[in-house]
N, C-alpha and C positions, 0 to 999 in steps of 0.2 A: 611368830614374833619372838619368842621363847628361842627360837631354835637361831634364829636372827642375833638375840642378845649372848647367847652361850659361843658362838661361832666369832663374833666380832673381838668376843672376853679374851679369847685364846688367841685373839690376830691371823685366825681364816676369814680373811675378808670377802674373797672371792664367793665362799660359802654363805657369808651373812648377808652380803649382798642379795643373793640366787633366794634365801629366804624369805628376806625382806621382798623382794617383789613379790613371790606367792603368799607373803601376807598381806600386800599391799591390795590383789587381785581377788581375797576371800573376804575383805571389806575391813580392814584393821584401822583404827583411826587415822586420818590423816595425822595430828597432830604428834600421834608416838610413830606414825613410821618416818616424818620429817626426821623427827629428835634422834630417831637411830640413826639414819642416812646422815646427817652431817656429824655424828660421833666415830663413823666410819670415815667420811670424805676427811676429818679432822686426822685423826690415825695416820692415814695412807697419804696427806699432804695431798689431796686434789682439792682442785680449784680453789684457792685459799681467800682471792679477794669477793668471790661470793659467798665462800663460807663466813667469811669474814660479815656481808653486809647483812647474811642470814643470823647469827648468831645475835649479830647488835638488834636486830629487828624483834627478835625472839625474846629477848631480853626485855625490853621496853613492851612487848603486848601481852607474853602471857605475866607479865610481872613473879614470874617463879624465881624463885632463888636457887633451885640447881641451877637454872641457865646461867648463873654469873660467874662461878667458878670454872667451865669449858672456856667460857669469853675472855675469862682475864689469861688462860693459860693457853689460848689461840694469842691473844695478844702478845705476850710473852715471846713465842716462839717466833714470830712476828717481827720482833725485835723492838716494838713500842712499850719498854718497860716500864714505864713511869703511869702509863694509864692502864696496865696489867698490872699494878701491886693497887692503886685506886680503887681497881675494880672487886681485886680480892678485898680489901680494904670493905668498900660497900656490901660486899657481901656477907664479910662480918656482923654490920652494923646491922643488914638488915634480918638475919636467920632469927628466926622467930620460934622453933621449936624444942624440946628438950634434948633429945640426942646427942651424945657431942660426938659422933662420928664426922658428921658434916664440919662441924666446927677445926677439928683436927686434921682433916681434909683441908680448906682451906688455908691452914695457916702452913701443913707443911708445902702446899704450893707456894707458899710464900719464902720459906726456906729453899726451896729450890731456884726460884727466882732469885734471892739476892745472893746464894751462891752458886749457881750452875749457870743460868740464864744472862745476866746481866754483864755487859761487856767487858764491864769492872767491876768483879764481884768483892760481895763485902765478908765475909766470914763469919765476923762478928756478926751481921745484922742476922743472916742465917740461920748463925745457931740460936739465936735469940727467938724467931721464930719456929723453931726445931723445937725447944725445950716450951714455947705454948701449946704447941701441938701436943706435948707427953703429956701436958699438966690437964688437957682434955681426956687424955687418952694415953694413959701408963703406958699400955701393950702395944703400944703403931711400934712395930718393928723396922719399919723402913724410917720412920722420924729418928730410932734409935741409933740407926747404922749411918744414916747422914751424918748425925751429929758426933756420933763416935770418930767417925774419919776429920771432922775438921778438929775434935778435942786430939788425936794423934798427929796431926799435922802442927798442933802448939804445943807437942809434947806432955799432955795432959792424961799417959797413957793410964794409969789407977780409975781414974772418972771414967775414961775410953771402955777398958775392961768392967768395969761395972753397969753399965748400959748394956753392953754384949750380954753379960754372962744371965744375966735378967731374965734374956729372951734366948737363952742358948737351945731350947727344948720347942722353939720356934723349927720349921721346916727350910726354912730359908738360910739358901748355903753361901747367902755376904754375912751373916755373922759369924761364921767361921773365919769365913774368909777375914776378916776386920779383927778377929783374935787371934787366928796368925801373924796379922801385921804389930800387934799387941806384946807376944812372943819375940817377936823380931825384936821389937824395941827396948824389950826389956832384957835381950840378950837370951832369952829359953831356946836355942833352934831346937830340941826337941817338942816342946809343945808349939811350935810355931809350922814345924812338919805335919804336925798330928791334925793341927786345926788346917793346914792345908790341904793333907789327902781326903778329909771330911768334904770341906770345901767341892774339891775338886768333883768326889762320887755325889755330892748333892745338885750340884748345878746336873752333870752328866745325866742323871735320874729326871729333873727337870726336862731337860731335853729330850729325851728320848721320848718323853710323854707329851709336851708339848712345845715340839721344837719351834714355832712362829713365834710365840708366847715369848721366849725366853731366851731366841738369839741376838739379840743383841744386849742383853747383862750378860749372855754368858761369851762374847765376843769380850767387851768389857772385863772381863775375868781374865780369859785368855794372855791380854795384850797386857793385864798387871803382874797378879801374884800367880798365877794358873802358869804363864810363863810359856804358853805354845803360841809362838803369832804364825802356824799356817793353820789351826783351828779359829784361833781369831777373826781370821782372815774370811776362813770358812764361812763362818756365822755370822760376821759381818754381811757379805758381800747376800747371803740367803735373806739378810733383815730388809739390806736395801730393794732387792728383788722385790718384796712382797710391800715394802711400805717407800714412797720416794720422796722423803721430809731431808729435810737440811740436815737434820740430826743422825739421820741414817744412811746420807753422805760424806757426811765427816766423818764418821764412825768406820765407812768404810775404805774412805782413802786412809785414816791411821792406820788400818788393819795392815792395808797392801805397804803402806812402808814401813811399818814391824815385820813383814814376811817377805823383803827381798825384791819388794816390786813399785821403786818408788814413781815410774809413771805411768801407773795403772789406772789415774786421773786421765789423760789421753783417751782412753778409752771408754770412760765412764760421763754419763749425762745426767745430769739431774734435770729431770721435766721441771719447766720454769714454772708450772703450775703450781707447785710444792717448794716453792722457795717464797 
């Protein structure tokens, strides 16, 4: 199960799968080898309207509150926004422990929903929930780097840079990448260079260690400030390979027409399973 949970973390699914059955077969609880199987089927976009009826099911019997946070963030992608910020919503209300990693967990779900997710995203509502998530949790480096891109998108670039620099000593190579952009705006192209060849040798490092993990941020890089769209492209098209979700669709027809190939849709199916 262990080897299940590590293999799935990193996006070998194929591998977590192959585990999960020889844990399922040495007698592993049903109820943790369910909870990994559709953490996986969720991932890779299969069978989404039984995952779908699974997760609500799981939800209402073991009355857990991890289950509600996967649920409202299947919904989400789902495209039923209104009952995925609900959901996150209820699971605020109902977390009952001291921790606040859980907590800042779901709030920057929430963040991403009213800015990524939602058909008409709201900016404002996003970072609103971006900055509850910091106030759980100073260090969410990804709540910081959200929130940092939509304060440089209002020109907010001082605030922008102060969230980066916070977390600069962080591993993760979007905060460079996001002080490059920082640099841009405030006219440094030397530090804007500097924060991007970081950038760049950070995500690269990632990959090479775990390329499933990490190809599609680092396609996402590619097709912005990274500035290569036949590496984009690349890493795109490997993300879609291994996981066949809507979002790793899109991600990778943008690729092919940043890199020269704009009906490479023609070619490409998304299994209706994962939509």
């Amino acid at each position: 199960m262990v080897l299940a949970q590590v293999a799935s973390a990193t996006h070998r699914f194929g591998d977590a799968r192959a585990a999960l059955a020889r844990g399922e077969a040495l007698g592993a609880l049903p109820e943790s080898v369910e909870g990994l199987s559709l953490a996986i089927d969720q991932a890779t976009g299969t069978d989404m309207e039984r995952l779908l009826s699974r997760r609500r099911e799981r939800a209402v019997r073991t009355g857990l509150w991890d289950e509600l946070v996967p649920l409202g963030a299947l919904l989400g992608d789902l495209g039923e926004f209104d009952a995925a910020e609900q959901t996150f919503l209820r699971a605020l209300r109902e977390y009952g422990e001291i921790s606040p990693f859980a907590l800042a967990w779901a709030c920057f779900e929430l963040g991403v929903l009213w800015g990524e997710r939602r058909t008409e995203p709201c900016a404002e509502r996003a970072a609103q929930w971006y900055r509850v998530a910091l106030h759980y949790l100073p260090c969410y480096v990804k709540a910081r780097v959200h929130l940092a891109e939509i304060l440089l998108a209002e020109g907010q670039t001082n605030e922008a840079e102060r969230l980066l620099r916070a977390v600069l000593s962080s591993s993760d190579p979007e905060v460079h990448w996001r002080l490059s952009e920082v640099a841009e705006a405030t006219e440094d192209p030397a530090g804007a260079e500097t924060f991007m060849t970081a950038a760049r040798s950070g995500f690269e490092s990632l990959l090479e260690r775990h390329l499933l993990a990490f190809a599609d941020h680092g396609a996402e890089f590619y097709l912005s400030g990274g500035a290569d769209p036949a590496r984009a492209f690349e890493l795109a098209l490997l993300n879609f390979s291994n996981r066949q979700t809507t979002r790793a669709y899109n991600l990778v027809l943008r690729a092919a027409r940043s890199a020269g190939q704009p009906d490479f849709h023609t070619r490409l199916r998304l299994n209706p399973a994962g939509m």
